[in-house]
C-alpha positions as CSV (number, residue, x, y, z in Angstrom):
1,X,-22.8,-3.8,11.6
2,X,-25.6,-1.0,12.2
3,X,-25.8,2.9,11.5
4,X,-25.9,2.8,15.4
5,X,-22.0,1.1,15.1
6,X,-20.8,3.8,12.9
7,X,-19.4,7.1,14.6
8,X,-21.9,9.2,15.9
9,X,-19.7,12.2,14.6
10,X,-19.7,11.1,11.1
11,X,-21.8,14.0,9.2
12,X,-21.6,12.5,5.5
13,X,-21.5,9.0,4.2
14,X,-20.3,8.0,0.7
15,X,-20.9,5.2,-1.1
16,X,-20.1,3.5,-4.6
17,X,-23.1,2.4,-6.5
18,X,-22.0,-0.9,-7.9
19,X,-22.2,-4.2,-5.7
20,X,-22.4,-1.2,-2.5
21,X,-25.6,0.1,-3.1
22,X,-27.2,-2.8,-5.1
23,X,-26.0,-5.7,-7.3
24,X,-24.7,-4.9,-10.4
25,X,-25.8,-7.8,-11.9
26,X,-29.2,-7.2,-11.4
27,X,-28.1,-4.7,-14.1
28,X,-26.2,-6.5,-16.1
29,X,-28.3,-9.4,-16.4
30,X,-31.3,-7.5,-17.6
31,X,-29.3,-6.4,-20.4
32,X,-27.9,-9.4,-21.5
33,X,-31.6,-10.6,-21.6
34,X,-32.4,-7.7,-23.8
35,X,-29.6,-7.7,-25.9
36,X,-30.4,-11.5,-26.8
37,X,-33.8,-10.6,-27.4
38,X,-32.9,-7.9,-29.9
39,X,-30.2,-10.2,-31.3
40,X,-32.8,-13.1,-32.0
41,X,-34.7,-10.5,-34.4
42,X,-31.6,-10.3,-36.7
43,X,-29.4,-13.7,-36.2
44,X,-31.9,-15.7,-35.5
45,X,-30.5,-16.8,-32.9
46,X,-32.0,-18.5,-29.7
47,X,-32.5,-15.7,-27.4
48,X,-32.5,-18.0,-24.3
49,X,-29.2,-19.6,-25.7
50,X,-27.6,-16.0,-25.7
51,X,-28.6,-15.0,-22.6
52,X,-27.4,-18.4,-20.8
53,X,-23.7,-17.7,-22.9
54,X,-23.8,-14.3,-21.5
55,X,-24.5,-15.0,-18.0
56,X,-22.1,-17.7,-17.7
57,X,-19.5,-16.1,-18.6
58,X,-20.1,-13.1,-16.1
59,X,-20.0,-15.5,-13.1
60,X,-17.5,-17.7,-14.4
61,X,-14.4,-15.3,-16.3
62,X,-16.2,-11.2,-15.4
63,X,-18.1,-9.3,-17.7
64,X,-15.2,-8.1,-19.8
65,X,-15.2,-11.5,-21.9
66,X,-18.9,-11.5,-21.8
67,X,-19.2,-10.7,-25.9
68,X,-15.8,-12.1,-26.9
69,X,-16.9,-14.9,-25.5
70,X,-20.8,-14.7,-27.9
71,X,-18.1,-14.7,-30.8
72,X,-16.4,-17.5,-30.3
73,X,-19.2,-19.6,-28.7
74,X,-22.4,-18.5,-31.0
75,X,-20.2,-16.9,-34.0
76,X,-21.7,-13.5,-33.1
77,X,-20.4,-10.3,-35.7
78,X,-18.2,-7.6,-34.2
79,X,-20.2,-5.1,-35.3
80,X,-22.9,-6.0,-32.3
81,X,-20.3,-5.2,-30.0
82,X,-21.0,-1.4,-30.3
83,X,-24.6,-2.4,-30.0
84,X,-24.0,-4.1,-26.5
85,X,-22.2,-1.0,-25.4
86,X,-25.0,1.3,-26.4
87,X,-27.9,-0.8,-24.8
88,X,-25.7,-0.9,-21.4
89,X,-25.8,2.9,-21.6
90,X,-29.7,3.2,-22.7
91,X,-31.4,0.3,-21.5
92,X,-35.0,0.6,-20.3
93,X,-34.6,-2.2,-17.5
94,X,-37.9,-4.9,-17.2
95,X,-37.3,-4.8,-13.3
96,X,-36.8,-2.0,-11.0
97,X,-33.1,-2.7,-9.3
98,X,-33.3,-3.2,-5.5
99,X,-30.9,-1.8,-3.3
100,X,-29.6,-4.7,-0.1
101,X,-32.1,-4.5,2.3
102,X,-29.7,-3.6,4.8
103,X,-28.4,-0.8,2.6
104,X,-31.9,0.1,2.6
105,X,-31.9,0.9,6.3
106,X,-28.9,2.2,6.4
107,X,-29.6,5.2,3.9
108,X,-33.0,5.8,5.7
109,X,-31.4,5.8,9.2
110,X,-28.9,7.9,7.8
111,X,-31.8,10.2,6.5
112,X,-33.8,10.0,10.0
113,X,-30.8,11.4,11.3
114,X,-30.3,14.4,8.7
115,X,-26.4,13.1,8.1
116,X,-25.5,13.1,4.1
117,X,-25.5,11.0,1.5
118,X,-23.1,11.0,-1.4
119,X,-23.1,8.6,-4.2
120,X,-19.1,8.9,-6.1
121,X,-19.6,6.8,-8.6
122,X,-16.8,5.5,-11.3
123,X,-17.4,4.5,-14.5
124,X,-19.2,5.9,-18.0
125,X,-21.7,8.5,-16.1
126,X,-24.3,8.1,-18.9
127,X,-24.4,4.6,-17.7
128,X,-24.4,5.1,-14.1
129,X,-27.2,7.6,-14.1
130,X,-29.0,5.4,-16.0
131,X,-28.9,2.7,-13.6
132,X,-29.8,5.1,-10.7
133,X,-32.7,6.7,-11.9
134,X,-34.1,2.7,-12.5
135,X,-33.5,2.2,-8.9
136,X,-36.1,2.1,-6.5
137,X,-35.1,4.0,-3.8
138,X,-38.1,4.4,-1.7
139,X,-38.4,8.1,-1.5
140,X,-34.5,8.6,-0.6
141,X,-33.7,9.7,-3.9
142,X,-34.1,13.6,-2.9
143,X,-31.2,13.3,-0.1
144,X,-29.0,12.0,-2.8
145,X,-26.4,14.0,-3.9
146,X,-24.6,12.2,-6.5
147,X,-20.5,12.5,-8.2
148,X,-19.9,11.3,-11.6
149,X,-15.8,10.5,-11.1
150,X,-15.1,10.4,-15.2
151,X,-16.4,14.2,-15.2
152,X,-12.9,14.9,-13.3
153,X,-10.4,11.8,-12.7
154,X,-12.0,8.3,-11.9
155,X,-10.9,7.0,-8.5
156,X,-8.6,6.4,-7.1
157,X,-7.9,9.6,-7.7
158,X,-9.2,12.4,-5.0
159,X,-11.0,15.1,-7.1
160,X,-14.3,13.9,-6.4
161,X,-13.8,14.1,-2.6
162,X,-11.8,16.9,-2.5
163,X,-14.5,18.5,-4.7
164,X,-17.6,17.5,-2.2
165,X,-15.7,18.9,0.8
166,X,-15.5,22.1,-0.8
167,X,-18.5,22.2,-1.8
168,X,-20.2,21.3,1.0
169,X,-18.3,22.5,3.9
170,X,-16.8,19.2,5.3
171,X,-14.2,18.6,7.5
172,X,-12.4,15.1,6.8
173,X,-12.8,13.7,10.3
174,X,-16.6,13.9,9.7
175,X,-16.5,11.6,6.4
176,X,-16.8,8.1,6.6
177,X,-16.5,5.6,2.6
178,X,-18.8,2.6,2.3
179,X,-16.3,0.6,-0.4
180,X,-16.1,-2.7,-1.7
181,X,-13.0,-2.8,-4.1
182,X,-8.9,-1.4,-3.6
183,X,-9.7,1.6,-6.0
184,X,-12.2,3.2,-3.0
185,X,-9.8,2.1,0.4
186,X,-6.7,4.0,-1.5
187,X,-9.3,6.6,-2.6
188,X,-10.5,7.2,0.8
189,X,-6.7,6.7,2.6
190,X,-5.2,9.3,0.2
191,X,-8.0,11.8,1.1
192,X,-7.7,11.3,4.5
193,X,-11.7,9.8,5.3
194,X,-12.5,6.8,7.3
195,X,-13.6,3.7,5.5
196,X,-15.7,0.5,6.1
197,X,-16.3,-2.5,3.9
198,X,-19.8,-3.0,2.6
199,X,-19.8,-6.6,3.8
200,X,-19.5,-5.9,7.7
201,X,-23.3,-4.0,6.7
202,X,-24.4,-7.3,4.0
């Protein structure tokens, strides 16, 4: 699928940021790599052994296990779990995060012809900031206008979109959700807006 697919009508597009927009592993991955690296200082740990722990269990059980999984494999202490947590909010990433190329093109077409862009994004907005502002985004970052859903209620709830229409003098009809999970299609249903899955554009 192409911008030129999509509803001429449509006037704004809004997409998550998270495995929409760009991988979030990209993300995560970086900061397992760090977090071992600071690790090593103190445990003495192998830093490559870490990282290979964390990454495995990411694609294997999800990133919720990820440091449950570093104390019971590598006898890591509980109190580095706050440290994790802190380091996915502040990291200073070695890599830029690249959005999908056809992502890419679809923002930019979606620039050329001066539609919207919205970014409502759950999740810890320190966080999610931090991962957009270490995105290159090739000059579209100015036609972004970004929703942090934990300022108001995370989706599925509607506050986010009811808020944007407001606020930006949208009709329903002209609104069209990029998603890739349940939380966005009953998000976008229970607003009313059109919605396609990110993987008819990947």
């Amino acid at each position: 699928m192409k911008y030129t697919d999509i509803d001429s009508r449509k006037q704004a597009f809004i997409f998550e940021l998270d495995d929409v927009l760009y991988p979030e592993k990209d993300y995560l991955f970086q900061v397992y790599y760090l977090f071992a690296g600071l690790l090593e200082y103190t445990t003495l740990i192998d830093a490559k052994q870490t990282t290979d722990v964390m990454v495995n269990t990411y694609i294997n059980e999800g990133k919720e296990f990820v440091f449950d999984r570093l104390k019971e494999k590598l006898n890591i202490d509980e109190k580095h779990r706050g440290n994790l947590k802190h380091l996915m909010v502040t990291a200073k990433l070695p890599l830029k995060l690249l959005l999908y190329q056809n992502m890419l093109n679809l923002l930019q077409d979606i620039v050329v012809d001066r539609k919207k862009i919205f970014i409502v994004t759950n999740g810890d907005p320190a966080k999610q900031l931090n991962k957009i502002k270490q995105t290159e985004w090739h000059g579209l970052e100015q036609y972004l206008i970004v929703y942090f859903t934990d300022e108001s209620k995370p989706k599925p709830d509607t506050d986010a979109i009811d808020m944007l229409i407001k606020e930006h003098n949208l009709q329903r009809r002209d609104i069209v959700m990029i998603e890739n999970a349940e939380i966005d299609r009953l998000c976008a249903e229970s607003s009313g807006i059109d919605y396609i899955n990110v993987n008819e554009f990947l």
